[in-house]
N, C-alpha and C positions, 0 to 999 in steps of 0.2 A: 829052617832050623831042624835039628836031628831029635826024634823021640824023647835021647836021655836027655840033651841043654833043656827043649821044652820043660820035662818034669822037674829040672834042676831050676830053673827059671819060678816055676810053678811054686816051688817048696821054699825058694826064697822070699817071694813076693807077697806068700799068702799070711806072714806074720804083720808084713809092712799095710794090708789089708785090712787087717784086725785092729789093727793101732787105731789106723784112721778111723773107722766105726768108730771104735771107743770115744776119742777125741772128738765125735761129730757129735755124738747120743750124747757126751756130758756135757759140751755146748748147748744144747737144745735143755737137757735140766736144767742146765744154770740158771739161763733164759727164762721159763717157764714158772722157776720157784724163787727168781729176782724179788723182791719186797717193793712195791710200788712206792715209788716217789713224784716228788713233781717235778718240771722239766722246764728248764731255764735257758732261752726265755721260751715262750710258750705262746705271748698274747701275738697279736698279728702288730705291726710296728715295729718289734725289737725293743718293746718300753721296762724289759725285765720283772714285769710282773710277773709274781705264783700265780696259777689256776691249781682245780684240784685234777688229783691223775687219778685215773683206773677206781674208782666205786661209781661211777656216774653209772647206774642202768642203760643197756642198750637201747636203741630205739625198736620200734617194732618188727623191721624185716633186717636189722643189724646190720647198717650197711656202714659205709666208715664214711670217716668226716667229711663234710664237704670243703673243698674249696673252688678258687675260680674257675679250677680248669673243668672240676671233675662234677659239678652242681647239674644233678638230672633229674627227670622227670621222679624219678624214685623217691629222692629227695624230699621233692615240695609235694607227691603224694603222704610223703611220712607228716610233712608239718602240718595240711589237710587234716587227716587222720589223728592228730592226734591234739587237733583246736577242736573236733568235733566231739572227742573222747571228753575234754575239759568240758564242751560246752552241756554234756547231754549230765556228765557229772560233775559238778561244779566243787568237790571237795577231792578229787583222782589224783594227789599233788603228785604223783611217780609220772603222770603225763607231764605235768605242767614244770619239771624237772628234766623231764627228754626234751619239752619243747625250748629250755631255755639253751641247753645245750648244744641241741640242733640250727639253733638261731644263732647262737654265739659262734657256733664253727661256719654256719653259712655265712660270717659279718654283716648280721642284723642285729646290733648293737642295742639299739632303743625296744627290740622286740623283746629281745633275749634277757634283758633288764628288768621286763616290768612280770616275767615268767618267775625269775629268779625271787624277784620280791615279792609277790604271788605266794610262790613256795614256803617264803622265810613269815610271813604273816604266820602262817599257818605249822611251822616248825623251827623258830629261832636257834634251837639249839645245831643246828646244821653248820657247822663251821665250813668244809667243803663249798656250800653254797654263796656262804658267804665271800670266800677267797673266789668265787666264778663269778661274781657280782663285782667285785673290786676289779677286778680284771677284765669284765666287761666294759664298765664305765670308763676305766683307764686307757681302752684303746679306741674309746672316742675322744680321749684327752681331759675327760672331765674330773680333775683331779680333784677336786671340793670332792666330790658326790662317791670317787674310789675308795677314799678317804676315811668320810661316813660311814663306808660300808665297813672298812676296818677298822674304826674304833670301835663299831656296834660290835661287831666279831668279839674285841679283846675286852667288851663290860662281859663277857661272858667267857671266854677264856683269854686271860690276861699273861699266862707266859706262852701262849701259842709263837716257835717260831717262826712261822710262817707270816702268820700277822705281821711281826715286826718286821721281816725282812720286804715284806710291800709297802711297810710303810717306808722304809730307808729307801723304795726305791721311787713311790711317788716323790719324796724330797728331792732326790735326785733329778727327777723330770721335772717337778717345778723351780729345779735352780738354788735350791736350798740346801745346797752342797756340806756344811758345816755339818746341819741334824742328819743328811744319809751318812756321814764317813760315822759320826759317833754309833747310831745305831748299828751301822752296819761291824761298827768295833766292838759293839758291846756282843751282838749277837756271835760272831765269829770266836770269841774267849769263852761265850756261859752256856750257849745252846747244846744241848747232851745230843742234837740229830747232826749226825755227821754230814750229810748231805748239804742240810742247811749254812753246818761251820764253811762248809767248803764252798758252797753259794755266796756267803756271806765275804766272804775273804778275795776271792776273783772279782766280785762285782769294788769291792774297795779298792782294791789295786789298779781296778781301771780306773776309775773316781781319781786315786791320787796320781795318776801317773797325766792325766788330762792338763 
């Protein structure tokens, strides 16, 4: 290529350059300043339960969820670490909070269960906890006990959508198809969280189209 094409080439290319920065740098804000929601479905099964997203506290060395594949020695050093943090201080709920969650993503179901209620003893007004309680119990199938966790939730915040939309969907795992499509109908017309109307309205559509 001859000197001038190069600089011609150059002076073409370097606006098409630019674009793409741009277009890269406002993806990455978009991303970064997105408004956390919760993430459907989320429980291990596919049972369409809500958990809570993004306020959970990291764990100690911040390492990211576990699953089957990825479960390391790091891991169960953190859950170590952090029974002994509860055991030495027996009121620390911010440990006993990592540990439920660390349990829950490691599917320690019954562990993760009695962390969470732990917690909720000691701070009911935790709604978050409560939706990671119902969605724990849920994806050992224990639908009575999901249940509980989410009416306790709604004597306390009683137009929570969220609430309701787990509850539409435990009906729905227990076969009780009638009370999911109504709730899931009411929720998808009144809920002000867009997220939710739109959760609400796809989980119906499969419900009726079944």
């Amino acid at each position: 290529m001859k000197p001038t094409t190069t600089r011609i080439f150059i002076i073409l290319a370097a606006p098409l350059l630019m674009i793409t920065a741009l277009v890269l740098m406002t993806s990455r804000q978009n991303s970064s300043s997105a408004p956390e929601t919760f993430v459907h479905p989320q429980v291990p099964g596919g049972n369409g339960m809500l958990r809570a997203q993004g306020d959970t506290p990291s764990g100690p060395t911040g390492t990211i969820a576990p699953t089957s594949e990825n479960v390391t020695d790091t891991y169960y050093h953190e859950i170590f670490v952090l029974q002994e943090k509860v055991s030495r201080t027996p009121e620390d709920t911010l440990s006993m909070r990592q540990l439920g969650r660390l349990l829950q993503d490691g599917h320690k179901m019954a562990e993760a269960d009695h962390w969470y209620s732990e917690y909720l003893d000691r701070h009911p007004q935790a709604k978050q906890v409560w939706l990671d309680l119902s969605a724990t119990r849920a994806s050992d199938k224990r639908w009575n006990e999901a249940e509980e966790a989410i009416q306790s939730m709604l004597k306390r915040y009683p137009s929570d959508a969220s609430a309701h939309y787990n509850l539409a969907a435990i009906a729905a795992n227990t076969g009780d198809l009638e009370r999911a499509q109504t709730l899931w109908e009411d929720l998808s017309q009144q809920t002000s969280d867009p997220t939710i109307a739109k959760m609400a309205s796809r989980s119906l559509a499969r419900l009726t189209a079944k």
